[in-house]
C-alpha positions as CSV (number, residue, x, y, z in Angstrom):
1,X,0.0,0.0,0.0
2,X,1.2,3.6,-1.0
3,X,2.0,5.6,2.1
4,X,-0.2,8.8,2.7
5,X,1.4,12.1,1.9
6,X,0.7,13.0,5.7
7,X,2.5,9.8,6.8
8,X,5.5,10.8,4.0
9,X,5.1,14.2,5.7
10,X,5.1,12.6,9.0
11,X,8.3,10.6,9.1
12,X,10.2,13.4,7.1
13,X,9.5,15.6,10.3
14,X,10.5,12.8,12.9
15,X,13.6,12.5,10.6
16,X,14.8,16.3,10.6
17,X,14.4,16.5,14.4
18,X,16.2,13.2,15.3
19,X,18.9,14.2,12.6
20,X,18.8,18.0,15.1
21,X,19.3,16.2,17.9
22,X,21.5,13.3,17.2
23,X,24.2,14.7,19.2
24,X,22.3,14.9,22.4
25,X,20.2,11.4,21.8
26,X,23.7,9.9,20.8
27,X,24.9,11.1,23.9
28,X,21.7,10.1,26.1
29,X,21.8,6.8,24.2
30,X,25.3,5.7,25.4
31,X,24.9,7.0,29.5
32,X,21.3,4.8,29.5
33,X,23.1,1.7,27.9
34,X,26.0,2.1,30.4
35,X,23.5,2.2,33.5
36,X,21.4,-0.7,31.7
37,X,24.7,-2.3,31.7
38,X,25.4,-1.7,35.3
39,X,22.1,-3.0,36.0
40,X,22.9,-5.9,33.9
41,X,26.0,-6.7,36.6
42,X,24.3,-6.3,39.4
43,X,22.5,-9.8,39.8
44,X,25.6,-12.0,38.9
45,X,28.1,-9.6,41.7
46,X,24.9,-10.1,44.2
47,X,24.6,-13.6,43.2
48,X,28.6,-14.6,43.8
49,X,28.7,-12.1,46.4
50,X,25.8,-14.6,48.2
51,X,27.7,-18.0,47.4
52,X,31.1,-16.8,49.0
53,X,29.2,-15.7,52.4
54,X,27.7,-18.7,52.1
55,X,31.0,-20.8,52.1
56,X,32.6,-18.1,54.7
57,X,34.7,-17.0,52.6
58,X,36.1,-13.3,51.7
59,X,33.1,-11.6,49.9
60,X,34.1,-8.0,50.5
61,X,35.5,-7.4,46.8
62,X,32.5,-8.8,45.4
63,X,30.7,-6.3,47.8
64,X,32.5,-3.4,46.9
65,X,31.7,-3.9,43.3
66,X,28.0,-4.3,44.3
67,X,28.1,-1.1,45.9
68,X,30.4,0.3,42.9
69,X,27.9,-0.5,40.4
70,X,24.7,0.9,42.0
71,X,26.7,4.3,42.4
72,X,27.5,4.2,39.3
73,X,23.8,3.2,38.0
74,X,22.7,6.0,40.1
75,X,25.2,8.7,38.7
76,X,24.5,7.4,35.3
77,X,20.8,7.6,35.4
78,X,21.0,11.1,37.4
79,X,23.3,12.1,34.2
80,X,20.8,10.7,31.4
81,X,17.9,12.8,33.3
82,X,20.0,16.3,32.7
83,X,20.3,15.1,29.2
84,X,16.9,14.1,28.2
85,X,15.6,17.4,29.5
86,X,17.7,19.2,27.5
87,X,17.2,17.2,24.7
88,X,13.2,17.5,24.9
89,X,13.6,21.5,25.1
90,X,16.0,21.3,22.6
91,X,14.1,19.7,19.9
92,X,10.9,21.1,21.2
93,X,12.8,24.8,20.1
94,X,13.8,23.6,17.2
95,X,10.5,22.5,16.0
96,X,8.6,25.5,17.2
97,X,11.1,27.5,14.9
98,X,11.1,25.3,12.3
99,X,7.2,25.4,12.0
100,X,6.7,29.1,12.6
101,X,8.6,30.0,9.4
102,X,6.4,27.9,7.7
103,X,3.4,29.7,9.0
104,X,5.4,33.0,8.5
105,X,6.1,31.8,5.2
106,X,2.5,30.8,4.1
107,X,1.1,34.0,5.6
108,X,-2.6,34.5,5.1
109,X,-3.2,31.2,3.8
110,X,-2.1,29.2,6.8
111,X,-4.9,30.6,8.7
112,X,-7.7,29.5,6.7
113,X,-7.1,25.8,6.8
114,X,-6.4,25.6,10.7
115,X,-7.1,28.8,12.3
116,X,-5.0,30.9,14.9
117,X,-6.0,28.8,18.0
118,X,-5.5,25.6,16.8
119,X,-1.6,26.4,15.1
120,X,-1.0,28.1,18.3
121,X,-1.7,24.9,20.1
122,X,0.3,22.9,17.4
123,X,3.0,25.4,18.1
124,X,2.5,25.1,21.7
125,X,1.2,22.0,23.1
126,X,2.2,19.6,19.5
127,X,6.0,21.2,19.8
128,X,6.0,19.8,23.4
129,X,5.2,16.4,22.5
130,X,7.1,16.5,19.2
131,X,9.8,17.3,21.3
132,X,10.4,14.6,23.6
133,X,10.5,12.1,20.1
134,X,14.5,11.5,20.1
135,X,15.0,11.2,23.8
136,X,12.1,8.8,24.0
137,X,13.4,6.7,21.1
138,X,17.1,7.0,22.1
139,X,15.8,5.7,26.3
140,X,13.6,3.3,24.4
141,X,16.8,1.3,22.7
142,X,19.1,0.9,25.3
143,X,16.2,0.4,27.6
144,X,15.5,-2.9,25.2
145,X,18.8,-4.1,26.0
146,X,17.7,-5.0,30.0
147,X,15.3,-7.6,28.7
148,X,17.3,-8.9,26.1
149,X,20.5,-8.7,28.3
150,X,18.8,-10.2,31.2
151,X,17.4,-13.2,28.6
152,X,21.3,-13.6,27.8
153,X,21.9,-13.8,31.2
154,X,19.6,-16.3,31.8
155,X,20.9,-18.2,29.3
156,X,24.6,-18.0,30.7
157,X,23.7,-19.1,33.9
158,X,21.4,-22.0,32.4
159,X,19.6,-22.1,28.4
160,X,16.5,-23.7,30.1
161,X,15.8,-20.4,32.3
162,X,15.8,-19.1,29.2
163,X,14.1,-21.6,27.0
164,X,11.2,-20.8,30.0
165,X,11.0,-17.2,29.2
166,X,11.1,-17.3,25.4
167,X,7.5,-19.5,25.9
168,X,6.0,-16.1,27.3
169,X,8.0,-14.1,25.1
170,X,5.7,-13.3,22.3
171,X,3.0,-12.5,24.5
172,X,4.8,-9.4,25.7
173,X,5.3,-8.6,22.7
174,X,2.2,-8.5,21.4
175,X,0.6,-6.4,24.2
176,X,3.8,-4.1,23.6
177,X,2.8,-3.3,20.1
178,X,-1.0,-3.0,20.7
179,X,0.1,-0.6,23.5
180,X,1.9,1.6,20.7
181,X,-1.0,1.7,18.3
182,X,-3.7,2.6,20.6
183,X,-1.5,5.1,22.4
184,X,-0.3,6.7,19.2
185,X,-4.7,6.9,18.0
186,X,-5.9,8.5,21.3
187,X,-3.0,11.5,21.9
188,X,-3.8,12.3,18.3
189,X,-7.4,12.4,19.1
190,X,-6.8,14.5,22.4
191,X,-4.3,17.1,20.6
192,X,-7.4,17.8,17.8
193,X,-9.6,18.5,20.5
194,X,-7.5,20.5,21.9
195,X,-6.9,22.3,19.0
196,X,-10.4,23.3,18.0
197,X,-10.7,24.5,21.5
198,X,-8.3,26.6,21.2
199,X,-9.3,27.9,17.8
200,X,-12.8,28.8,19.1
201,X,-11.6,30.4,21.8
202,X,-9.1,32.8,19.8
203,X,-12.2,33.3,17.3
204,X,-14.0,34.4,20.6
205,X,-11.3,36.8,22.2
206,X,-10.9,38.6,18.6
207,X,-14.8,39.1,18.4
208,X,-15.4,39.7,22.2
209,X,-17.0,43.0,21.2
210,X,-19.6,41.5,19.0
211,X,-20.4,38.7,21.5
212,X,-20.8,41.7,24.3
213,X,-22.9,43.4,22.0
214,X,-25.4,40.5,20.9
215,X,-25.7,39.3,24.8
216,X,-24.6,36.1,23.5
217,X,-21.7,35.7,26.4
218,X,-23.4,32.0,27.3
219,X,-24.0,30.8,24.3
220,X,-19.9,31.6,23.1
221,X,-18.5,30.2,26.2
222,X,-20.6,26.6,25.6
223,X,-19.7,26.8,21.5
224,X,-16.1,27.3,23.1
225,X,-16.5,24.5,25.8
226,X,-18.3,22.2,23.8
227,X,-15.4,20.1,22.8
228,X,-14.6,19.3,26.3
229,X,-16.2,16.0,26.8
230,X,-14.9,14.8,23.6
231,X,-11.4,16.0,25.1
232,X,-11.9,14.2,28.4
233,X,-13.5,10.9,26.6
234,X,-9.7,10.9,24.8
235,X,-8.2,12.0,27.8
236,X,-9.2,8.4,29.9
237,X,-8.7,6.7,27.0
238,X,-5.4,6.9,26.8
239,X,-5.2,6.1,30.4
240,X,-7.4,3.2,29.5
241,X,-5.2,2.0,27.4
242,X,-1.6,2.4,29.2
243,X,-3.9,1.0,32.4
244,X,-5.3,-2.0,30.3
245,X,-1.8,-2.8,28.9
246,X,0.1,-2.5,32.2
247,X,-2.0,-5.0,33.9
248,X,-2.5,-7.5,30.9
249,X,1.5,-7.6,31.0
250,X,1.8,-7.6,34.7
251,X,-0.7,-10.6,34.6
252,X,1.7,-12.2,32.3
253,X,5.0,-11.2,33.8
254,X,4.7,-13.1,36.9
255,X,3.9,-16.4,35.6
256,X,6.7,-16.1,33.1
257,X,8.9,-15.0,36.6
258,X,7.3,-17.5,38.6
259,X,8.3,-20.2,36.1
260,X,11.7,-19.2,35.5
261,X,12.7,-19.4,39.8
262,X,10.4,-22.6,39.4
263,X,13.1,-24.3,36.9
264,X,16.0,-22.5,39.0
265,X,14.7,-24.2,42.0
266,X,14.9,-27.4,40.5
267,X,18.3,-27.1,39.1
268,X,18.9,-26.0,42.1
269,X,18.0,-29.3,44.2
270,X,19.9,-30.9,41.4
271,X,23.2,-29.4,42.2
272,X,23.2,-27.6,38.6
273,X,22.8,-24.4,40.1
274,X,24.1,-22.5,43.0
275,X,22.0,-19.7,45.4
276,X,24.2,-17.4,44.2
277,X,23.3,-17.9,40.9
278,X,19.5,-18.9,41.8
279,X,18.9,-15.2,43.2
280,X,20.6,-13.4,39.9
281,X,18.0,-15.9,37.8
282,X,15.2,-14.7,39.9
283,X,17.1,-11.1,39.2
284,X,17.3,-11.7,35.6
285,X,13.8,-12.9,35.3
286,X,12.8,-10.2,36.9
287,X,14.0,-7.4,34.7
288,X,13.5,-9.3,31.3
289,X,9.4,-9.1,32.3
290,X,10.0,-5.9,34.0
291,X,7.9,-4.7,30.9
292,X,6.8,-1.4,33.1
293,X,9.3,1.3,32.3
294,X,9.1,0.3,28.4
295,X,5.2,0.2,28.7
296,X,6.1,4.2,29.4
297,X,8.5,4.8,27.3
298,X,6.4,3.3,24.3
299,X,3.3,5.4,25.4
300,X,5.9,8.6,25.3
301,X,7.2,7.6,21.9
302,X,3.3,7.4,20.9
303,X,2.6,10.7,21.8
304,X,5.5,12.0,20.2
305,X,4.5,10.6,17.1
306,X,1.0,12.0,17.1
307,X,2.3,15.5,18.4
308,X,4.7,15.4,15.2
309,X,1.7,14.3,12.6
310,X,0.1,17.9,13.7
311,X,3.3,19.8,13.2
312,X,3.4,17.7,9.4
313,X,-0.1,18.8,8.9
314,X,1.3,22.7,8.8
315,X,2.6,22.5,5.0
316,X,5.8,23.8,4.1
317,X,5.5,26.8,1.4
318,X,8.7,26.9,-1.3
319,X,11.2,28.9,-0.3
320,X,11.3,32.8,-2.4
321,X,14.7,32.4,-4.0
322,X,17.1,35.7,-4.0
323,X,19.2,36.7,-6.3
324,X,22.7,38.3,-5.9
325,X,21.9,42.0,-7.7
326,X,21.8,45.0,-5.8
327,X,20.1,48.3,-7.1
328,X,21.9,50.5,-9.1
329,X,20.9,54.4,-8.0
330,X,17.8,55.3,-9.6
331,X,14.6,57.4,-8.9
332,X,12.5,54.4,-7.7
333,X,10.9,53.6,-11.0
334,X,8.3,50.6,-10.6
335,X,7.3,48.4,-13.7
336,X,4.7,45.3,-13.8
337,X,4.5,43.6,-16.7
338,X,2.2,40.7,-17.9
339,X,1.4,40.1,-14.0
340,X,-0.7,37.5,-13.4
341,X,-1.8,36.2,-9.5
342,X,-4.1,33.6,-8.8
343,X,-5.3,32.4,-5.2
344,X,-7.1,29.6,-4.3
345,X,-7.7,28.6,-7.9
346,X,-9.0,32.0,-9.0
347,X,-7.1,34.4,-11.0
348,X,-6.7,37.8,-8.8
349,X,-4.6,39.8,-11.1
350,X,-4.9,39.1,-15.4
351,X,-1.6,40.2,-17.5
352,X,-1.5,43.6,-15.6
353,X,0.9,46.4,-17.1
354,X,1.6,49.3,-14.8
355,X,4.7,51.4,-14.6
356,X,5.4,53.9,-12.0
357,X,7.2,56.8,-12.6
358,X,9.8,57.4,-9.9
359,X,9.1,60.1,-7.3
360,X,5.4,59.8,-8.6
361,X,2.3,59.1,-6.6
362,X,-0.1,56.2,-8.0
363,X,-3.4,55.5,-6.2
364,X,-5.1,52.0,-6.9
365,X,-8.8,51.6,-6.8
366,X,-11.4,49.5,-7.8
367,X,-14.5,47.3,-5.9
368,X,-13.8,45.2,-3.2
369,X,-12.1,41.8,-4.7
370,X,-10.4,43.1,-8.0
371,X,-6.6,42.5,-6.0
372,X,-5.5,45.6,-5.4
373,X,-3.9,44.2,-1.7
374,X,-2.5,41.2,-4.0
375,X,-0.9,43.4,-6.2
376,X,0.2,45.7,-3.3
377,X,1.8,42.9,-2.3
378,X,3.1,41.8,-5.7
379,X,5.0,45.1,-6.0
380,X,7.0,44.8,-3.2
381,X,7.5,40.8,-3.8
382,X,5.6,40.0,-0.6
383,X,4.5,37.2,-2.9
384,X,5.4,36.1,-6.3
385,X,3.2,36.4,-9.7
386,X,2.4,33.3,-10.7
387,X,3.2,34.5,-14.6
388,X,5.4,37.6,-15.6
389,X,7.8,40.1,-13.7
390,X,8.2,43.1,-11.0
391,X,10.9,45.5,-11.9
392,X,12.5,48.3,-9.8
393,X,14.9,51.1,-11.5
394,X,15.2,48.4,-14.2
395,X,15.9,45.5,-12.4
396,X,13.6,41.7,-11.7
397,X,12.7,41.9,-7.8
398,X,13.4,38.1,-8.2
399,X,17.1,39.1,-8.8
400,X,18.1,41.4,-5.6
401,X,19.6,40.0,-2.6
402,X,16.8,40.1,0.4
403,X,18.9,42.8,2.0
404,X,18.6,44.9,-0.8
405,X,15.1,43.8,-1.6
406,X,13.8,44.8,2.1
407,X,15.8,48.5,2.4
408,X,14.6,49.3,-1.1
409,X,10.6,48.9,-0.2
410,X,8.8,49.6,2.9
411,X,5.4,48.9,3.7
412,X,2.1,50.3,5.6
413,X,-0.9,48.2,6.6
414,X,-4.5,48.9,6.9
415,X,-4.0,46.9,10.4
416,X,-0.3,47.1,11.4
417,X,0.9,44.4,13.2
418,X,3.1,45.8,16.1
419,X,6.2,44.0,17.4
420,X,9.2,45.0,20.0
421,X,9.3,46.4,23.7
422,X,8.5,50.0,23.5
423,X,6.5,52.2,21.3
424,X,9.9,53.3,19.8
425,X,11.0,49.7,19.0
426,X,8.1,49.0,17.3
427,X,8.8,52.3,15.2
428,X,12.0,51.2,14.1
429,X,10.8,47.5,13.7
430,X,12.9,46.2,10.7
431,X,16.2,45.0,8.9
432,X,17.8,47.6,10.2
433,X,17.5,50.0,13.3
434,X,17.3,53.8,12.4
435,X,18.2,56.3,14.9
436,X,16.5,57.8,17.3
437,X,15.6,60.5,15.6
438,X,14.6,59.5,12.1
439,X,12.4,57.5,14.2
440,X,10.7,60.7,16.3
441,X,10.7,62.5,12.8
442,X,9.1,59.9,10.8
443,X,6.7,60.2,13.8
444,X,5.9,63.6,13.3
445,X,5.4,62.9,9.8
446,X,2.7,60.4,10.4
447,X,0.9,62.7,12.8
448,X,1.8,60.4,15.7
449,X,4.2,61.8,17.5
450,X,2.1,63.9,19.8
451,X,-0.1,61.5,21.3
452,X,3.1,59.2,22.0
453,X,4.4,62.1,23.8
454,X,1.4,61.6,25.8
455,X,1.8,58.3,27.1
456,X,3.4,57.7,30.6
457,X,7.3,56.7,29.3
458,X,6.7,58.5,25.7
459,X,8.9,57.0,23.6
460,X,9.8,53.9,26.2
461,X,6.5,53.4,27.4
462,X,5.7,49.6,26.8
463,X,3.6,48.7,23.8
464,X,1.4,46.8,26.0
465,X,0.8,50.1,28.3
466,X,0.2,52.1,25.4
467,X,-3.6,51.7,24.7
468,X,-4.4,53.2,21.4
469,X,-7.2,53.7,18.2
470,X,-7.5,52.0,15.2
471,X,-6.4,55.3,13.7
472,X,-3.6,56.0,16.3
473,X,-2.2,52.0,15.2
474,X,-2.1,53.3,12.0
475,X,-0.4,56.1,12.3
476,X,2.6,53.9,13.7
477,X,2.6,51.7,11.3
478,X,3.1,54.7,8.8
479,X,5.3,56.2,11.1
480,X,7.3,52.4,10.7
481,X,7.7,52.9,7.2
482,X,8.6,56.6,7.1
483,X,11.4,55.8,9.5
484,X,13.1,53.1,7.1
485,X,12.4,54.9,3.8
486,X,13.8,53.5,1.1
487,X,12.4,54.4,-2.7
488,X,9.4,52.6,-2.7
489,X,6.6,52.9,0.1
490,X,4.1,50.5,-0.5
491,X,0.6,51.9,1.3
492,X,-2.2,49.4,1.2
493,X,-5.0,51.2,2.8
494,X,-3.1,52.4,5.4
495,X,-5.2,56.0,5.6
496,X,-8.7,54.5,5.7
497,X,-8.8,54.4,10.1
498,X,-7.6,58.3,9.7
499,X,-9.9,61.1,10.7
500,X,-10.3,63.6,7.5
501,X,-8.5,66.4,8.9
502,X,-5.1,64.0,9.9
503,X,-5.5,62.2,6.4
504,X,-5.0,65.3,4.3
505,X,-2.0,66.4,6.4
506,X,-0.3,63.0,5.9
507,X,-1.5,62.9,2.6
508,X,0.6,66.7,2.2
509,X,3.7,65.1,3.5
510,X,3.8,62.3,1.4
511,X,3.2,63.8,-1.7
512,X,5.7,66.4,-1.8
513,X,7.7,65.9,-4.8
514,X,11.2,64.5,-4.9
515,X,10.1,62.0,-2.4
516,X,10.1,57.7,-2.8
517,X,8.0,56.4,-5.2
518,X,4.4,55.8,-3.9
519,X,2.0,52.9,-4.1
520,X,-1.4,53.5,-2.6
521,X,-4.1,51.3,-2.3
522,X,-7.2,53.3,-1.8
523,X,-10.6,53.5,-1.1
524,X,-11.6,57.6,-0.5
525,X,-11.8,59.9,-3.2
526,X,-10.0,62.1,-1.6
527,X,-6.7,60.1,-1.7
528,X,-7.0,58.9,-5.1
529,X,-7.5,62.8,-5.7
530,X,-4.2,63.8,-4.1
531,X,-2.4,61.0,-6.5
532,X,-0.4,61.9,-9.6
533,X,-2.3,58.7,-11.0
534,X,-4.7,56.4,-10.5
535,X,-4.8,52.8,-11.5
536,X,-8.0,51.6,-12.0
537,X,-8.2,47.7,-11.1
538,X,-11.6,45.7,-12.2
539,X,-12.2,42.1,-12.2
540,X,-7.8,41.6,-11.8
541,X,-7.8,43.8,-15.2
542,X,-6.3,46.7,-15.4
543,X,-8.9,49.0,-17.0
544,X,-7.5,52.1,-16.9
545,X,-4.6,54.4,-15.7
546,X,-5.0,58.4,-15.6
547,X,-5.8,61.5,-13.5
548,X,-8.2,60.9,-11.2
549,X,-10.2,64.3,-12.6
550,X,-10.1,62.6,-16.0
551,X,-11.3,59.3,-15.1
552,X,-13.9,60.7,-12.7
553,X,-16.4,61.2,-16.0
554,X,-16.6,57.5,-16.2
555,X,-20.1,56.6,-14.3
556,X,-18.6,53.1,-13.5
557,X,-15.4,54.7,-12.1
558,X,-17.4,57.5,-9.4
559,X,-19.3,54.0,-8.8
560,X,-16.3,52.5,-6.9
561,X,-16.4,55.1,-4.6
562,X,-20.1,55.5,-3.8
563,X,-19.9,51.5,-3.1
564,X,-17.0,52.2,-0.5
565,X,-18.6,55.3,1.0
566,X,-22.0,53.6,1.2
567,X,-19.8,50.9,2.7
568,X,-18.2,53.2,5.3
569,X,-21.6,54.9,6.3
């Protein structure tokens, strides 16, 4: 049978990480075989230990070395701890940053197919599990070796003790593997649930103003909570399933001991066997059905596994390639040609030819849908066309080095996302740190910097003490993209939260001429007004490019902004 692509994707993923952590399991691999091998001693010194007391003779060498070898069990064991939990958070970091540049990398389309909540919880709770995969596996081996040792021991001191085990044998290892395929079902079942819990409940916090608003504060909590029996119903099964496993092998585990001192006992009485060597048989016996601390080990690998099959799940978009070019000095000139961008199946943008003067303002327009945020994002190569090419001052985006790429073009959001400390590192948020006072003067530009000056700290005051509007967010995101320059700012409806009044000042300031080259995305008149052009985007087509006073004649054209103003009221 063809393997799944999610099982492909699956042992790919376990792959990488054990590959990441080889070092570390390597390491934990070789202190748990010595102390397995220290246990492994331990019956046969005990054993001749007991036969030289028993014919009065000097036993305190064989002492010593009993004593030597559970000190050294104990250090060893003590040392494979500190490894394994460094190992776990090791791998467990790893992952966590593996997966987040995938989600960083897929952008808006990683959110439909999962949701916030739920790759937060991959990221969070599936990471964790993920994580403890290569110490798990690398304590599982050597922990194999106590069983098989001890049968090797058992056949050193007699092969029937161990032709009396190996009738059990199978038995064990049946319930073993059952134990690893029920595990491995239920902790996947318990991570989903937790996952749409989560995703309902970060669907709930972002809308917590419309659930206030409809009264409907019961009815979200139970749509939240409503997983939760499903969760616990996983939960004991799992249990269910270690308990039901531990007891069927503890059933069998004492018969197959039982048997083994039976047989000793009788070799015993024949003379075959010494006491010595009857109490490491019994030893022996015991730790090759001491099936416990694999039992746990196997459940821990299980979970692993299914923790890792929800990290898989998170697909892995191709990597933008960069080229070596940097940009030769030039006004900022912006050229799309034959530009086509499809999403989800759907062309967005058809063969679209623009150029963009440099130092020139261009306002895009057109009815909700048409792509003028995909092309926005096109021009800046936040994404790639799926057919023709972006050009700045004559040269393929695909071409430039990501340094250049990313100092060349700087962005403003309709919703900026802020990131750092303090107001002022999320101001100069970016490749590279302007100075202070680019930053305070890109602030003034934006029309932000008095109301930070208002805040307890100004500058320093922590983002998270620094309540602000929709239109005071924006104005820091413009202020972000002032302060990095550059010469080509990309605006995609990064006015539309502004007040009239603090729109047309802006608006003033960016339009002076001799400035970067200009890219807005707009939905007011007034904006496209201010433009030196406006592209006029409808149905991915480019249907026309002009003044906005010439183009304003068209009935269909005025129409785009009656929508959005009808919209807005």
């Amino acid at each position: 049978m063809t393997p799944s692509p999610d099982a492909d994707a699956t042992r790919a993923l376990s792959r990488a990480v054990l590959r990441h952590g080889s070092p570390r399991a390597t390491a934990l691999f070789a202190l748990s075989t010595a102390a397995t091998a220290a246990g492994l001693l331990l019956p046969a010194a005990l054993g001749r230990a007991l036969d030289l007391l028993l014919a009065r003779e000097d036993a305190t060498r064989w002492v010593v070395w009993c004593a030597g070898l559970v000190l050294l069990s104990a250090v060893l064991e003590g040392c494979a701890g500190v490894v394994s939990g460094t190992l776990d958070a090791g791998s467990a970091a790893w992952l966590r940053r593996r997966v987040t540049g995938q989600v960083l990398a897929l952008g808006p389309r990683a959110a439909p197919r999962f949701g916030g909540g739920d790759l937060v919880a991959r990221l969070v709770g599936g990471a964790a599990q993920a994580g403890t995969g290569p110490a798990a596996l690398a304590a599982l081996l050597a922990e194999l070796a106590l069983p098989l040792g001890a049968l090797v021991a058992l056949g050193l001191v007699d092969w029937l003790l161990a032709a009396v085990f190996l009738t059990g044998a199978p038995v064990l290892a049946l319930l073993l593997r059952a134990l690893a395929r029920d595990t491995s079902a239920c902790a996947a079942e318990y991570q989903r649930e937790q996952g749409v819990i989560a995703a309902a409940l970060a669907e709930a916090v972002g809308g917590h103003r419309t659930i206030r608003a409809a009264g409907a504060e019961e009815r979200e909590a139970a749509r939240v909570l409503a997983p939760l029996p499903r969760l616990s119903r996983a939960g004991h099964a799992m249990w269910r399933v270690q308990g039901r496993a531990a007891a069927q092998a503890l059933t069998v585990a004492p018969l197959l001991n039982l048997g083994v001192v039976a047989v000793a006992g009788l070799l015993l009485a024949r003379h075959r066997l010494t006491v010595g060597e009857v109490l490491a048989a019994s030893r022996y016996a015991a730790l090759a059905t001491g099936v416990g601390v694999l039992v746990g080990r196997l459940a821990a690998l299980s979970r692993a596994r299914a923790g890792t099959a929800r990290l898989a799940e998170v697909p892995t978009a191709p990597a933008s390639p960069h080229g070596t070019r940097q940009l030769p000095q030039g006004p900022g000139r912006l050229e799309l040609r034959g530009v086509t961008a499809r999403r989800g199946g759907r062309t967005v943008l058809d063969r679209v030819d623009l150029t963009v003067p440099g130092g020139t303002t261009l306002a895009v327009v057109g009815r909700s849908g048409t792509g003028k945020s995909l092309l926005a994002e096109v021009a800046g190569r936040l994404a790639d066309p799926d057919a023709g090419e972006v050009l700045l001052d004559g040269v393929p985006l695909r071409d430039l080095t990501h340094d250049a790429l990313r100092r060349a073009v700087a962005y403003a959001f309709e919703r900026p996302a802020l990131f750092g400390t303090t107001v002022e590192d999320a101001l100069a948020f970016g490749l590279d740190r302007p100075p202070a006072h680019r930053v305070r003067e890109a602030a003034r530009t934006a029309r932000a910097d008095a109301f930070v000056r208002r805040l307890p700290k100004g500058y320093d005051t922590p983002l998270a003490d620094a309540p602000r509007s929709g239109g005071e967010s924006q104005r820091l995101g413009l202020a972000r993209a002032f302060a990095h320059g550059g010469r080509l700012l990309i605006l995609d409806d990064a006015l539309s939260s502004l007040d009239t009044v603090t729109e047309r000042q802006i608006s003033r300031s960016l339009l002076t001429p001799g400035g970067p080259t200009r890219l807005l995305v707009a939905h007011r008149a007034a904006t496209a007004a201010a433009a030196d052009a406006v592209a006029w985007l409808d149905g991915g087509r480019l249907r026309a490019v002009g003044p906005h006073a010439e183009l304003w004649r068209e009935p269909e054209y005025r129409a785009v902004f009656g929508d959005a103003e009808t919209v807005a009221k």
